[in-house]
C-alpha positions in Angstrom: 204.7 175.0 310.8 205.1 172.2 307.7 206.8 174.5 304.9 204.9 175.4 301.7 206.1 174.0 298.5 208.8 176.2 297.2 208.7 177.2 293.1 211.9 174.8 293.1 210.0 171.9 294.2 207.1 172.5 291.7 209.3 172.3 289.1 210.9 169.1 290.5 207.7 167.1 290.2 207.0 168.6 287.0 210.3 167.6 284.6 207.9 168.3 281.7 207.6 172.0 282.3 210.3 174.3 280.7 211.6 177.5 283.4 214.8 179.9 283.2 216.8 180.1 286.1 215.3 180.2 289.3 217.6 182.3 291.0 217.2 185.4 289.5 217.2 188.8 291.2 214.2 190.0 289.7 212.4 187.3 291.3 210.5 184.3 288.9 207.6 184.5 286.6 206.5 181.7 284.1 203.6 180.7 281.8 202.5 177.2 280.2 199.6 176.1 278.5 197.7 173.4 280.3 196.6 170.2 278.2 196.0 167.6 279.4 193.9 164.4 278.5 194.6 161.4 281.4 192.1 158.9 282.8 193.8 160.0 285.9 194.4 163.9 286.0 197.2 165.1 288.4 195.4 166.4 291.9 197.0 169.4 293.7 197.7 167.7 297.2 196.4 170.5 299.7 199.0 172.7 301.4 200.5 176.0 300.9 202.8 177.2 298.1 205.4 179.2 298.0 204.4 181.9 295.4 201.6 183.0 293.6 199.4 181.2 290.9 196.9 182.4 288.4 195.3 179.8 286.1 192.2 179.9 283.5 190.7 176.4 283.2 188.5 174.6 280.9 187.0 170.7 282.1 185.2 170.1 285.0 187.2 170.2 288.8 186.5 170.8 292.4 188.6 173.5 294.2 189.0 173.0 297.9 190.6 174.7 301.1 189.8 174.6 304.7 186.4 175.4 305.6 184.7 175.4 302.0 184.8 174.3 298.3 184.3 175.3 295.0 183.2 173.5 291.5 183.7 174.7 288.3 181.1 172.9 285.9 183.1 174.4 282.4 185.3 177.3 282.8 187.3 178.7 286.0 189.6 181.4 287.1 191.6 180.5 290.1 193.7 182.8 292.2 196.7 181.2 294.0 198.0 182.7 297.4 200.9 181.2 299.7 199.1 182.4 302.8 195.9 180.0 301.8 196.0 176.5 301.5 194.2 174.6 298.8 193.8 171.1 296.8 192.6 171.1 293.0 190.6 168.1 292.3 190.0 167.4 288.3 187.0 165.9 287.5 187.2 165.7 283.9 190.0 163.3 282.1 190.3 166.2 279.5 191.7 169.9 281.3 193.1 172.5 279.7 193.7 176.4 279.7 197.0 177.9 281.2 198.4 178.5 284.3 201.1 181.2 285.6 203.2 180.9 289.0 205.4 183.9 290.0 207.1 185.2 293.1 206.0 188.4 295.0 209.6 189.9 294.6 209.0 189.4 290.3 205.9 192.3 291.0 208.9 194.3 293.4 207.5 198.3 292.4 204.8 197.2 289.9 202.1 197.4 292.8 200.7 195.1 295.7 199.5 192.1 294.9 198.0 191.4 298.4 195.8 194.2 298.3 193.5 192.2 296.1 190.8 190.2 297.6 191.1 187.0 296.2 194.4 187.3 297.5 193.3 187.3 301.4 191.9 185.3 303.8 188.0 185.1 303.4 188.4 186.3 299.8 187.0 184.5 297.1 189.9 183.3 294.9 187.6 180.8 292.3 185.7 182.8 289.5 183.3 180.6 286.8 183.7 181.9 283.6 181.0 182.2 280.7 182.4 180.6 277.3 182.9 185.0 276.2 185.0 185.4 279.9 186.9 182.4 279.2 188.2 183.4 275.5 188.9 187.0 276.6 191.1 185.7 280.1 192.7 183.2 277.4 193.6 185.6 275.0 195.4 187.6 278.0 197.0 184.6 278.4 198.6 184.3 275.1 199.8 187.4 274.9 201.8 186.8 278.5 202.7 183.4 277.0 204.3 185.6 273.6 205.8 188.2 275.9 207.5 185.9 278.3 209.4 184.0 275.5 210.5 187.2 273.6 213.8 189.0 274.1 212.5 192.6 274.4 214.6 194.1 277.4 211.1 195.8 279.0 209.0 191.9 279.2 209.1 191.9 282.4 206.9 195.0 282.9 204.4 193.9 280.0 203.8 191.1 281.9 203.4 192.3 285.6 200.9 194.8 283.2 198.8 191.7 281.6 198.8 190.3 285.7 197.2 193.4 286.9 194.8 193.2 283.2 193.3 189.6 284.8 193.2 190.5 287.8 191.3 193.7 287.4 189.1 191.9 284.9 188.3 189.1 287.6 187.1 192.6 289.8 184.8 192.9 287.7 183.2 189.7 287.4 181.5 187.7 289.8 182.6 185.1 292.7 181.8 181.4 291.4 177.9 180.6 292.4 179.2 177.1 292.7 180.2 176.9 296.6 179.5 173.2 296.9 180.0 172.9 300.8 177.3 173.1 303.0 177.5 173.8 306.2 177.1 170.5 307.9 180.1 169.3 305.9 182.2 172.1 306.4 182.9 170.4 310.0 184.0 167.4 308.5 186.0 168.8 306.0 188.0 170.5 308.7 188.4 168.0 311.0 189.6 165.6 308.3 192.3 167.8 307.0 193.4 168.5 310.9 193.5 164.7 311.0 195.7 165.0 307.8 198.1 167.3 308.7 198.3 165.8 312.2 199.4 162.5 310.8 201.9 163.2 307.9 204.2 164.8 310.7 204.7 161.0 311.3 206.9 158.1 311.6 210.2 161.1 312.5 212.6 159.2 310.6 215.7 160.8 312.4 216.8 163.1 315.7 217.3 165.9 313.5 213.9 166.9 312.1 210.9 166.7 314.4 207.2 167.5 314.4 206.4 171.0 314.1 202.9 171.4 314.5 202.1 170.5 318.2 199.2 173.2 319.6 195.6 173.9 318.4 196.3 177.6 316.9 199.7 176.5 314.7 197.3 173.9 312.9 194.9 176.9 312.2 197.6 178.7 310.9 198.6 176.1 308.8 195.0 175.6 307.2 194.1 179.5 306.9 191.1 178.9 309.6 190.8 180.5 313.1 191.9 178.7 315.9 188.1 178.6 317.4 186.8 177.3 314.0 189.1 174.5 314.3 188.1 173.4 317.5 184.6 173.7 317.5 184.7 171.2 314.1 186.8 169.1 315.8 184.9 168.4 318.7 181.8 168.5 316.6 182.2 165.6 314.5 184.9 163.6 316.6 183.6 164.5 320.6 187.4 164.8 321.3 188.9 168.4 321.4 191.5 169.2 319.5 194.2 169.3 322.4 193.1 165.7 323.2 193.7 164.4 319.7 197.3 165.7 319.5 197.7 164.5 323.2 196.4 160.7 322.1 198.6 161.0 318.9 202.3 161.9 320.3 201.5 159.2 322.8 201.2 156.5 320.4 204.2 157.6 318.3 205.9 158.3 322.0 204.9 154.4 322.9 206.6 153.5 319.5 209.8 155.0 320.1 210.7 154.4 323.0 209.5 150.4 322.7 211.4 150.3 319.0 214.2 152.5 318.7 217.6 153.1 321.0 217.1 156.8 320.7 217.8 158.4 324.0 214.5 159.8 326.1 215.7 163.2 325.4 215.6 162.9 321.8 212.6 161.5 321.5 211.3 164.5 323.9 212.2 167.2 321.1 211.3 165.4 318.4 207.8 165.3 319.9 208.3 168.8 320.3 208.5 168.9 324.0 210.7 171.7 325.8 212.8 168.8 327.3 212.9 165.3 328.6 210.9 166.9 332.2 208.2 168.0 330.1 208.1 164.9 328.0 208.2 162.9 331.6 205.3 164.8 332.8 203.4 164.5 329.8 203.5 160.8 329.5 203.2 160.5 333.0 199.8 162.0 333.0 198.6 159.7 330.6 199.6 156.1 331.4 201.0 157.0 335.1 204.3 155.7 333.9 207.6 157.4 333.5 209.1 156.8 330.1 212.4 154.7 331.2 209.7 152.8 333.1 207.4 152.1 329.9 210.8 151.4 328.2 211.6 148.7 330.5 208.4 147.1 331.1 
């Protein structure tokens, strides 16, 4: 599977955001404020992360993940998991509110985090907030923003405290009404981030690191959707099945290889992902009735 963005490489592509060390025992925890005013506002590529994320937003933005979306028209609450994949897509220039990203290990004996709903699979992690909702979660906010930049030696369970205050207060509310995909575009939606994911595995650039998503079920993995899902979507809106798709796409990269690099047939066969050059041979036999060295030499 591709690996989720660790907290290390958040930070990485954010320079402007302040964090203590990241290698603490008692896992991470950190708080900003989120203002922003850009013609351009930053989207959240979709993919998994590596750690939790709680954020209260104010400007317009479209949530998405696998099989459905979410809008928020003025205020959200958004629940972050690393099991379930998701892009953020601002719609207005002007966003702001804050945003928290901590570790599982930083909650270690405060309480289970995963127990929650909006932290599982088929839960609903987006909330729209009323302009009352909003100044409350903010407020909650502010006092884990004051906490987390004092020195008193207890912080750490004052905030995991304020954590379980949202989260219990989201309880209590409502799931956003705002679901804006129907179900005639949930296929689509699918199929194109299959499509996605199956192509950013490519060009390999070296023998070392090869594709790692090769089968139906470890791209439903990857996008939080059952494997059956997938493939029914797939074949709905392209007539292909999902199989055949992979099947047509490590040909293509196969064809390139072997016509444009000096890499030996058996490196090429496990960066594909095959078991060895035999099953490579097979493979590409079955599809252009060709052996590789004989495609190579052509």
């Amino acid at each position: 599977m591709m690996k989720p963005e660790t907290v290390e490489e958040y930070y990485a592509q954010r320079p402007f955001i302040k964090t203590s060390d990241l290698n603490g025992e008692e896992g991470h925890f950190n708080v900003f404020k989120i203002e922003t005013l850009s013609e351009d506002p930053e989207t959240i590529a979709y993919g998994r992360k590596d750690y939790f994320k709680i954020c209260v937003v104010s400007g317009k933005s479209n949530i998405h993940y696998a099989d459905k979306s979410f809008e928020i028209k003025e205020h959200g609450l958004l629940f972050a998991h690393p099991l379930i994949p998701y892009n953020w897509e601002p719609l207005d220039k002007r966003q702001k509110g804050y945003s928290s990203i901590f570790t599982e290990s930083f909650f270690e004996g405060q309480g289970n985090l995963k127990k929650y709903p909006f932290f599982q699979p088929g839960g609903y992690p987006v909330y729209e907030l009323n302009e009352a909702e909003f100044l409350t979660l903010t407020d909650i906010f502010r006092q884990i923003e004051k906490e987390n930049k004092s020195d008193f030696e207890y912080k750490n369970d004052v905030m995991c405290n304020l954590i379980f205050q949202l989260i219990h207060s989201a309880l209590k509310m409502r799931p956003t009404p705002h679901m804006i995909t129907e179900k005639n575009n949930a296929p689509g939606r699918i199929t194109a981030l299959f499509m996605d994911l199956l192509e950013s595995q490519f060009p390999i650039k070296n023998t070392i690191d090869g594709i790692s998503l090769r089968s139906a079920s470890e791209f439903a993995s990857q996008m939080a959707v059952h494997v059956n899902h997938l493939n029914k979507s797939v074949k709905e809106i392209t007539q292909k099945t999902t199989s055949e798709l992979i099947a047509e796409r490590l040909l293509k990269e196969a064809k390139i290889m072997l016509k444009h690099s000096s890499w030996a047939i058996s490196e090429i066969a496990y960066t594909l992902g095959f078991e060895g050059p035999a099953h490579f041979s097979t493979f590409f036999k079955k599809q252009l009735n060709l052996s590789p060295s004989q495609y190579r030499n052509r």
